[in-house]
N, C-alpha and C positions, 0 to 999 in steps of 0.2 A: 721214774724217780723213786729211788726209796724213802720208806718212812719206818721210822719203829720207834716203840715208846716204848717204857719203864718208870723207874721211882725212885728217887733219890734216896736214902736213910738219911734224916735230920734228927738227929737227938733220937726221942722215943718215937718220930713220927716220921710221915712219907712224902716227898713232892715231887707230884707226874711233873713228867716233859715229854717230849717229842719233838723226833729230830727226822729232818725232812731233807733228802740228802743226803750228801758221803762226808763224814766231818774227815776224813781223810783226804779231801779235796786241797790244793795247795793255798785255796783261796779264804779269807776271815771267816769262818764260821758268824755267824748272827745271833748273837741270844733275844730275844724279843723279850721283855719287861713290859706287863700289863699295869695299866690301870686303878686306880680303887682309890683310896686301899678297900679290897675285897671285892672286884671284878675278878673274871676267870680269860682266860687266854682266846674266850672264842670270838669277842670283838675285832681284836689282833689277829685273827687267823690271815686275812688277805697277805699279810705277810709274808705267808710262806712263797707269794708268785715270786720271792724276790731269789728263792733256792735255781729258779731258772736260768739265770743267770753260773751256776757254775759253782755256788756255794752253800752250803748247810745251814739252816735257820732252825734255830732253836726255838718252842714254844714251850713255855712251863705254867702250873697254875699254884700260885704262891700259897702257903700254909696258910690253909683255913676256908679254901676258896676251891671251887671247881673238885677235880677230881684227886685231889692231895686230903689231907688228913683236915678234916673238922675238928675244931675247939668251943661251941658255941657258950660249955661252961664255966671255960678261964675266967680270971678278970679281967676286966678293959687294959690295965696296967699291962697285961701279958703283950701286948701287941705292941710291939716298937720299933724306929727305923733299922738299930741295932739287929733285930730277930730278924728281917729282911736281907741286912747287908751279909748277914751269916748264913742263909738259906741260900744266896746268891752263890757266895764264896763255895760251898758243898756242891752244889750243880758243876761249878766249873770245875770243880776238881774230880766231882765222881766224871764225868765227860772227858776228862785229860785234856783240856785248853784252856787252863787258868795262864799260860803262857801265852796265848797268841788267842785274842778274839775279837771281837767288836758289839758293842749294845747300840739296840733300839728300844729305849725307854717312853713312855706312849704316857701322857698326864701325871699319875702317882710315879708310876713307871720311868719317864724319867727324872722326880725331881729321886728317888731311891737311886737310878744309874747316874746321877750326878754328886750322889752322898759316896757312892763308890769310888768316882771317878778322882775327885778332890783327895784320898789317899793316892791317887797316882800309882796303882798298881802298874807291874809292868807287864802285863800282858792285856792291858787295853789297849789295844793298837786302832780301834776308831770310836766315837760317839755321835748318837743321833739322839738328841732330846726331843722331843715330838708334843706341841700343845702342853706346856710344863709349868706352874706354878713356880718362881722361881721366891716367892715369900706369900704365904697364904693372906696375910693378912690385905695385901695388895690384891692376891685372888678375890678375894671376900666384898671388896670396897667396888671392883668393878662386875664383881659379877651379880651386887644390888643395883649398880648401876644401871645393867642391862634390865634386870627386872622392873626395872622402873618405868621402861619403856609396854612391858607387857599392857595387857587392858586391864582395867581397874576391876573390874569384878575377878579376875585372877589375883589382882594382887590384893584383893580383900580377902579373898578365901588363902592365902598364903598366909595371912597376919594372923588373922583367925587362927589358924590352929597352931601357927608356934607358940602363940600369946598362951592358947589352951593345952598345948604338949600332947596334940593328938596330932600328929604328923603321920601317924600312921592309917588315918583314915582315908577310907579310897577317894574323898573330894580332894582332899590338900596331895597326892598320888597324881591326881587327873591335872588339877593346878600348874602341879609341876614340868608335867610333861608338856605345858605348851611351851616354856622357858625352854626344855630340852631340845624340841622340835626347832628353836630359833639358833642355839647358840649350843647342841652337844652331835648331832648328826639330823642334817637337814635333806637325809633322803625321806623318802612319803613312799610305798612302806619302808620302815628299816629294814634292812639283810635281815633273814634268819638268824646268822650269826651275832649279830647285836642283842637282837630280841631273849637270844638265849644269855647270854652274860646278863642282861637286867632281871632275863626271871630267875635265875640262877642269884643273884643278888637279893632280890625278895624273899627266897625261898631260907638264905641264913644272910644276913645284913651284920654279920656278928663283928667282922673286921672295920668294916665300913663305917658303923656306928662308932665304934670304938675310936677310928683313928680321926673320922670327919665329921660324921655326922647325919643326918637324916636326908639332908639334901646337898645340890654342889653350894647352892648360895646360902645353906643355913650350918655352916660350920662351927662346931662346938666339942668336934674330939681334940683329942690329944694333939694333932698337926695342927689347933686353930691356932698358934703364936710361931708357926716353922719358918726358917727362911735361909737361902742359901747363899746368899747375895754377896754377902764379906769375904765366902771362901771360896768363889767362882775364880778368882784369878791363879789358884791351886791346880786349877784342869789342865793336863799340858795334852792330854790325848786329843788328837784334831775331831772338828767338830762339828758337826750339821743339825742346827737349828731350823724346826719346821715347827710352822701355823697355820693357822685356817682366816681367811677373811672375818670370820662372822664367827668365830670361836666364845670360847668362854675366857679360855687365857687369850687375853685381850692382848695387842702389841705394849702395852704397856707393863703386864704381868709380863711377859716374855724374854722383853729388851736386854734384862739384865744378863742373859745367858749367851747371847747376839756380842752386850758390849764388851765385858767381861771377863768370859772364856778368849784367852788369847790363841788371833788366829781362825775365830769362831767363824762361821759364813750361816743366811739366815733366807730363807723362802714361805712367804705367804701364800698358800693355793688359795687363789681366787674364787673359786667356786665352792669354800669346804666352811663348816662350823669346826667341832674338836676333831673331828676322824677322818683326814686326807687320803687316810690308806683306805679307809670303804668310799668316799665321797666321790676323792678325785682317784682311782685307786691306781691305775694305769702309771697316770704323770708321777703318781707320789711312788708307785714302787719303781718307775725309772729316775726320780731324781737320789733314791737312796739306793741304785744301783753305781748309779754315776760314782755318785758319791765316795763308796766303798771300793769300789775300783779303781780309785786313785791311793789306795791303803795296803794293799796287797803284797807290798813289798816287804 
């Protein structure tokens, strides 16, 4: 299988990708769309089993993140869906298949490939929104919901330091991660590859903070009023909606992209919280094979 990476030129700055694969293959190239805002690509890596299959899968790590250009000095303002949808649009063109491709957008990832999608470019010839906020605010209401369920002395030390704006201390860090362990990847250890996108997250939070916020259920950046919900029926590219039993995007955050998107079809993995592709990884990279295979035309 070949693989080779490079860099995109954005403005005055660079976004790796890697391509896994012949994109010369007659079959949809895949661009994988991570996570965050401010995750890097290595969660999504299982992804690439899906090049097996016959087609090229794209991984990139979006400006600001992983191994693309750092900004940790910008201001918050700098970071927008806008700067996203344009760092998108340069990938696909420096790669030569803004014509012909297909997205896998993964949480942030795809409520951004469905801000894409809604201009109805023509060379989206599939979509896969994968665990997606489809209005944050709906995200926010159930995923206190979930927290509510956690034990009390977790969700004491949670209160505790938002109330106190030390969110950064390693008890309210520890707090969190038993929420993450129920409802963001419920393997016990995580993959390597997880482990690295969260320390890799820790290590510059710059996007993250910016657009979300310090936690998934303590949202206060610039996405905490987002929502895509009115312009879903704009999607005309066909469409594979995937969730997890035990997610954070709840069936209810979800639905709207199921009812919506016309034409949409929608699968819950039974066994997953947010990440089907490391959880259930097998079934989720044969049902977005399936999938994709009926696209190729």
């Amino acid at each position: 299988m070949q693989v080779r990476e490079g860099h995109v030129p954005f403005g005055e700055h660079r976004t790796w990708y890697r391509v896994t694969g012949d994109l010369a293959s007659p079959r949809l190239p895949l661009v994988v769309v991570h996570g965050g805002p401010g995750c890097t690509h290595d969660y999504v890596d299982a992804l690439k089993d899906v090049a097996a299959s016959g087609r090229a899968v794209i991984h990139y790590d979006q400006l600001g993140n992983g191994r693309s250009t750092h900004l940790p000095e910008v201001p918050a303002s700098f970071w927008t869906v806008e700067l996203f949808l344009a760092e998108l649009d340069a990938l696909l063109g420096h790669l030569g298949i803004a014509g012909r491709y297909a997205l896998y957008g993964q949480s942030w990832g795809g409520m951004l490939s469905a801000e894409h999608a809604v201009r109805r470019p023509a060379g989206l010839k599939a979509l896969v929104i994968a665990n997606s906020p489809s209005a944050m605010p709906v995200w926010v209401a159930e995923a206190n919901r979930l927290r509510r369920d956690l034990p009390e002395d977790v969700q004491r030390t949670l209160l505790a330091h938002e109330a106190a704006g030390t969110t950064a201390s390693p008890d309210y860090v520890a707090a969190s991660r038993v929420f993450y362990a129920r409802h963001v990847c419920r393997l016990d250890p995580w993959p390597p590859e997880v482990t690295r996108t969260f320390e890799a997250m820790d290590a510059d939070p710059t996007v993250y903070l910016a657009m979300n916020g310090p936690t998934e259920f303590h949202v206060i950046g610039s996405l905490k009023d987002w929502t895509i919900v009115d312009r879903l029926h704009q999607v005309m590219a066909p469409t594979f909606v995937i969730s997890g039993r035990h997610d954070e995007a709840t069936p209810l955050v979800v639905a709207p992209y199921a009812e919506r998107i016309p034409g949409a079809t929608w699968r819950i993995f039974e066994h997953s919280s947010h990440m089907p592709h490391v959880e259930e990884r097998a079934d989720c990279v044969e049902a977005v094979c399936a999938f994709l295979a009926g696209h190729d035309g």
